[in-house]
C-alpha positions as CSV (number, residue, x, y, z in Angstrom):
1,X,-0.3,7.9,18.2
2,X,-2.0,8.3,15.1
3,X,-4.6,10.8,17.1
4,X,-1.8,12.6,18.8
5,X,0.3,13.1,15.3
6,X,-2.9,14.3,13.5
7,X,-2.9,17.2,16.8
8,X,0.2,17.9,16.3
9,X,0.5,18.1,12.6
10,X,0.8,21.8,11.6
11,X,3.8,21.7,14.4
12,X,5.8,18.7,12.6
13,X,5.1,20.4,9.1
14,X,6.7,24.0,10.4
15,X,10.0,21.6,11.9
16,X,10.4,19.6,8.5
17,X,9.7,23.3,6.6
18,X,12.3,24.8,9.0
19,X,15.2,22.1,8.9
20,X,15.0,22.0,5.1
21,X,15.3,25.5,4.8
22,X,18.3,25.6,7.2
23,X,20.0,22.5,5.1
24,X,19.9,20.4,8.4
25,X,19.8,16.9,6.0
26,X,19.8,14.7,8.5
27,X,17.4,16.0,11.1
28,X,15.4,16.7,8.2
29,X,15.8,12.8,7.0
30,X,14.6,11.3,10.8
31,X,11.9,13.4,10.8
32,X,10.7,12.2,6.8
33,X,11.3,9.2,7.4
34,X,9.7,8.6,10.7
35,X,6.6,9.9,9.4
36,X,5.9,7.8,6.1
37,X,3.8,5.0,7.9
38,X,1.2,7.6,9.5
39,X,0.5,9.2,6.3
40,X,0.4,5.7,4.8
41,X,-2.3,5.3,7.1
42,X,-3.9,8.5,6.8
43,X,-3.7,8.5,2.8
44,X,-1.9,11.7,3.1
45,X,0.0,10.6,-0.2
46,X,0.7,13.6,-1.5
47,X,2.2,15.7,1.5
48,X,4.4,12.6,2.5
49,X,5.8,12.2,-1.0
50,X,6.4,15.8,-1.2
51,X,8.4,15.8,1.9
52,X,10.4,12.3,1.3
53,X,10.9,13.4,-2.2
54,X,12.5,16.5,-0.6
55,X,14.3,14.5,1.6
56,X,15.7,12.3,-1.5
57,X,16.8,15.1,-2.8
58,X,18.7,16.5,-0.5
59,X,21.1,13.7,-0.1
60,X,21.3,13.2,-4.3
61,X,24.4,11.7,-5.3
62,X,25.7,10.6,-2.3
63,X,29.3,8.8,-2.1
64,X,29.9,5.3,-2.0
65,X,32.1,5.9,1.4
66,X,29.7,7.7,3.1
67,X,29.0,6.4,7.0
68,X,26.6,3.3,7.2
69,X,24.2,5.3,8.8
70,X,24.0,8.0,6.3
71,X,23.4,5.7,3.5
72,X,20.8,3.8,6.0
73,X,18.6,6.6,6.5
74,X,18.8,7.2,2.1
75,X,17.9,4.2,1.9
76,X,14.5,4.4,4.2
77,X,13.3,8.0,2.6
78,X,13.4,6.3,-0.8
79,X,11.7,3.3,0.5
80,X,9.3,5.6,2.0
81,X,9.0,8.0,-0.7
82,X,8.5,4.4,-3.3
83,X,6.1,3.2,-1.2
84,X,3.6,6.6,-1.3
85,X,4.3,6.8,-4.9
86,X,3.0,2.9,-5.4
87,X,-0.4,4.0,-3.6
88,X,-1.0,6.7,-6.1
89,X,-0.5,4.7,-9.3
90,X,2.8,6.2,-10.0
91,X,4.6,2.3,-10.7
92,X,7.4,4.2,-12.8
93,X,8.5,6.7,-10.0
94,X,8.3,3.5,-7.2
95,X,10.1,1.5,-9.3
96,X,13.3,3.9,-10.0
97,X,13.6,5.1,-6.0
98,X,12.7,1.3,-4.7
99,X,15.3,-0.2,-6.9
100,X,18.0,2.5,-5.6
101,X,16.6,2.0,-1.8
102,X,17.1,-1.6,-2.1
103,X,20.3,-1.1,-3.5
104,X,21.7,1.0,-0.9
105,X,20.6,-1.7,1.9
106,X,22.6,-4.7,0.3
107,X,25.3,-2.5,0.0
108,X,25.5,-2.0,3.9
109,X,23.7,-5.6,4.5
110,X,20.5,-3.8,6.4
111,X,18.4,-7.2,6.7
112,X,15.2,-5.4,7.6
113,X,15.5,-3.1,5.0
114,X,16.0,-5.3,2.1
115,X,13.1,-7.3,3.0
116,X,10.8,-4.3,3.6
117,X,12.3,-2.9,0.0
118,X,11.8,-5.9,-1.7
119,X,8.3,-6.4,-0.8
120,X,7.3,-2.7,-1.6
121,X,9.1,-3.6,-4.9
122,X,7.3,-6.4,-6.0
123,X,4.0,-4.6,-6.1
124,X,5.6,-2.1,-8.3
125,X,6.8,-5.2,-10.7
126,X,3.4,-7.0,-10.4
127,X,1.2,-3.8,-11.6
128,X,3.7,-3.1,-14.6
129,X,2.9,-6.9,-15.3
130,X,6.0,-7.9,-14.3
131,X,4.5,-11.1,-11.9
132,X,7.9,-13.4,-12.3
133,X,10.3,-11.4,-10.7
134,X,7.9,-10.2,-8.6
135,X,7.4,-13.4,-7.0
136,X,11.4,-14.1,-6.8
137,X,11.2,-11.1,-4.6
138,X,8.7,-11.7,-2.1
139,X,10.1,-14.9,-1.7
140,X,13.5,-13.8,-0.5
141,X,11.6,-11.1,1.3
142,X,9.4,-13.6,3.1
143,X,12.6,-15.7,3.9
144,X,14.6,-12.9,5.3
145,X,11.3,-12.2,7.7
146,X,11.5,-15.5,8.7
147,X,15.1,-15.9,9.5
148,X,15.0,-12.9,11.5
149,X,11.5,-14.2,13.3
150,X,9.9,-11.0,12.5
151,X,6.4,-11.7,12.7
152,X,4.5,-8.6,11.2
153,X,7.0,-9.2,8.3
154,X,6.2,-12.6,7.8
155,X,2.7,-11.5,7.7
156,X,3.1,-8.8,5.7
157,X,4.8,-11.0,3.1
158,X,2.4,-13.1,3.0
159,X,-0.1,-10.7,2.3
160,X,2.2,-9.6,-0.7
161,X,2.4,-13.2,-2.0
162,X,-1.9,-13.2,-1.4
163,X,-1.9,-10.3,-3.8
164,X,0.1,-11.1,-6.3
165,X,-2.0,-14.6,-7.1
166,X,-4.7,-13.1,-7.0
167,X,-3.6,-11.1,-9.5
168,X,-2.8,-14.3,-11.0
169,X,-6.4,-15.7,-11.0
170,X,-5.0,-18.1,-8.7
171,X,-7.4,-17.9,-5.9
172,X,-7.2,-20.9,-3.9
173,X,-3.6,-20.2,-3.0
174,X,-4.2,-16.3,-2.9
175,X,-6.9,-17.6,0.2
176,X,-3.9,-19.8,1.9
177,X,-1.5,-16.9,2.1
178,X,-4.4,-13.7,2.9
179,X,-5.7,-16.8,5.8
180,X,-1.9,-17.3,7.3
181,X,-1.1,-13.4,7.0
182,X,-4.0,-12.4,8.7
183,X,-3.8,-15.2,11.7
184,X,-0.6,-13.3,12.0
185,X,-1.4,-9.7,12.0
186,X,-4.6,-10.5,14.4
187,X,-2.2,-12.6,16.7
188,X,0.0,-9.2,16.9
189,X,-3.4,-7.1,16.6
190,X,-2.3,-4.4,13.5
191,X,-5.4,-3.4,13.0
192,X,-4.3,-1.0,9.8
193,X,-3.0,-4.6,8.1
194,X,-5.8,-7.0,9.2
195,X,-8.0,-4.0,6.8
196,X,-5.4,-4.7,4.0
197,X,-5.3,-8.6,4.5
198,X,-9.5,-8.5,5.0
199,X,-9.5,-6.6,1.7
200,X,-7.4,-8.9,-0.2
201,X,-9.1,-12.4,1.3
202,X,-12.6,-10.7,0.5
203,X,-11.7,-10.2,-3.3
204,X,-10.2,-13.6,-3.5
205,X,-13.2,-15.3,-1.6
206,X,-15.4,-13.6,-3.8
207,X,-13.7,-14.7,-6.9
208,X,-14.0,-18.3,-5.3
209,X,-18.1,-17.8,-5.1
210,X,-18.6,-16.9,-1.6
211,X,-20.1,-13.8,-1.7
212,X,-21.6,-14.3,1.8
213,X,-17.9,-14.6,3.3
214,X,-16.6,-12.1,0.8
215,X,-19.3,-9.6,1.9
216,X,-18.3,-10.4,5.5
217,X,-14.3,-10.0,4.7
218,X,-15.2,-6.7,3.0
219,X,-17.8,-4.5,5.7
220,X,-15.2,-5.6,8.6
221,X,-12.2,-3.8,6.2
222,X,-14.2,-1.0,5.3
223,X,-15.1,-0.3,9.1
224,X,-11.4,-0.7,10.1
225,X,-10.5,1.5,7.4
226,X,-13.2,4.3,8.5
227,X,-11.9,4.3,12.1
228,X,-8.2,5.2,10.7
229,X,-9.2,7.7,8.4
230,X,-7.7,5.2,5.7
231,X,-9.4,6.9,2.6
232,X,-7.9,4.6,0.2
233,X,-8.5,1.0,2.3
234,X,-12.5,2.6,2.7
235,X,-12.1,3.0,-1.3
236,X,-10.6,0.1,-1.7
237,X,-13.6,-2.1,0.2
238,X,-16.1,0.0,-1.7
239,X,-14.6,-1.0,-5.0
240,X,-14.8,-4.3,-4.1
241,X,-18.1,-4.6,-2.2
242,X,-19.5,-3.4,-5.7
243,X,-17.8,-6.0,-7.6
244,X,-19.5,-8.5,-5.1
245,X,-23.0,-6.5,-5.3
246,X,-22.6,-6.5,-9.1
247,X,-21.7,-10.5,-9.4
248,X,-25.1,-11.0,-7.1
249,X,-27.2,-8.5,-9.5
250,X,-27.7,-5.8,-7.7
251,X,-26.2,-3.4,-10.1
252,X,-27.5,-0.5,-8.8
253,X,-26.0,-0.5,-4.8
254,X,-23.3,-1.6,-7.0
255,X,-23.3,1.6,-9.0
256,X,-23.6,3.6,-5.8
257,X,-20.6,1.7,-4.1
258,X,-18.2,2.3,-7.3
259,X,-19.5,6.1,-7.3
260,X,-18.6,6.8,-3.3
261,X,-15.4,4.9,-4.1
262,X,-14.4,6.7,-6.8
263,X,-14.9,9.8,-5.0
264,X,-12.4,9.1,-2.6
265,X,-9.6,7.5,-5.0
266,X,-9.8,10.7,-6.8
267,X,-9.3,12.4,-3.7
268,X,-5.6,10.6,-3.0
269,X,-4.7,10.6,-6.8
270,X,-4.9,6.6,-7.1
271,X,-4.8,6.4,-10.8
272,X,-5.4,2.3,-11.1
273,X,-8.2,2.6,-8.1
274,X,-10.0,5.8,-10.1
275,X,-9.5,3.6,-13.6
276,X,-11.2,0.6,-12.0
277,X,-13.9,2.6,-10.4
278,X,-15.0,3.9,-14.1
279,X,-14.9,0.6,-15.0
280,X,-17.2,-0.2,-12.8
281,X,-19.4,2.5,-13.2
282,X,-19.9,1.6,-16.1
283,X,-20.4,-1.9,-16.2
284,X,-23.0,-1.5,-13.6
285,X,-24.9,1.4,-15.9
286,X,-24.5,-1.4,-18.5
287,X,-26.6,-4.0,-16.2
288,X,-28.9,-1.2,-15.6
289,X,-29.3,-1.1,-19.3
290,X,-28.0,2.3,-19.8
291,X,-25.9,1.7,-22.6
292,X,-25.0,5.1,-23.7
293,X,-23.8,6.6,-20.0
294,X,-21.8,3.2,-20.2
């Protein structure tokens, strides 16, 4: 599917261009909406926000009466639309549109929807700093999964609550989530979030001081993320194979890894993942002994 939308791309762009000029909202809503995941996956973060944004727009200010399924599909573009903004650093955006998506779906009790909101949400919260709430959220996102035995939910909650501790420093339980999310994901064989998981479990292995099994985690993720065109997993596994080559002195593959990651990030507009790359540019040129281009 991914192939045959990649095909078929200039054709969906002329029908989203064509409805929005006409003021067809809803058929232009369907079609947003039912898009976001593939350019998730192809890090097309900038087209799909631009057309979900779009899509946002056109239904501004809707009323409080309006029929369930009107308010549904609002709901979705602005989880959409918070979700691509999250994967280009832009926390402030995410947070207003994920807050208002989330809103919409307790107002009309969509169970699916709340839990997908809440977990978009929580990133948003944990990279402002805001880990407590964040963690209240994924929580009650992780139960809803769980009630409605959804088991890609499940897993991708878990993977949420992975992330945040190791954002935390907590590693050891960062391991038990990323290990029970991606037993999940590979049971249901979502390739695109066994990368994500495998990038996740490779930083918190090597934080733990495994770099062998980090290393591992790490090359499988970046090859998954190559065969889907996934510029920003591929980054993301650079990034972090550097920090692994770095911690086992090799500071120059390390500075090479940082570079071709970088490279990429910039390419999507990932503000935190181009910040961390200079970072680590320069901490590797510092290893190297080259203070000043540090």
């Amino acid at each position: 599917w991914l192939s045959i939308l990649d095909r078929h791309g200039d054709e969906l762009r002329t029908a989203l261009g064509w409805a929005s000029e006409r003021g067809l909202v809803e058929p232009f809503e369907r079609l947003a909406v039912s898009m976001w995941r593939y350019w998730r996956v192809r890090s097309s973060f900038a087209e799909g926000r631009r057309w979900l944004e779009a899509a946002v727009a056109s239904t501004a200010g809707i009323s409080p009466d309006a029929p369930k399924e009107a308010i549904e599909l609002r709901g979705r573009c602005l989880i959409g639309a918070g979700s691509l903004a999250n994967y280009q650093g832009d926390y402030v955006r995410a947070l207003a549109v994920l807050s208002e998506g989330l809103a919409l779906c307790r107002r009309i009790g969509d169970e699916p929807g709340i839990a997908n909101a809440l977990a978009i949400l929580a990133h948003s919260r944990v990279m402002i700093g805001d880990d407590t709430e964040a963690e209240e959220m994924l929580e009650e996102s992780l139960a809803i999964f769980t009630r409605l035995e959804r088991k890609r939910g499940v897993g991708y909650a878990k993977y949420c609550l992975g992330s945040l501790m190791v954002r935390r420093e907590d590693y050891p339980r960062a391991r038990i989530y990323l290990e029970e999310g991606l037993s999940l994901m590979e049971e249901l064989e979502d390739s695109w979030w066994i990368e994500n998981t495998l990038l996740e479990l490779g930083w918190a292995t090597e934080r733990l001081g495994d770099h062998a099994a980090a290393l591992t985690a790490l090359e499988r993720a970046k090859a998954l993320g190559r065969s889907f065109n996934d510029r920003r997993g591929t980054a993301r596994a650079l990034m972090h194979i550097a920090s692994v080559k770095l911690s086992a002195g090799n500071p120059g593959e390390a500075g090479a890894s940082y570079r071709e990651s970088l490279t990429l990030f910039s390419q999507i507009g990932d503000k935190w993942g181009i910040v961390s790359c200079i970072e680590g540019v320069a901490a590797a040129a510092f290893r190297e002994e080259d203070g000043e281009y540090a």
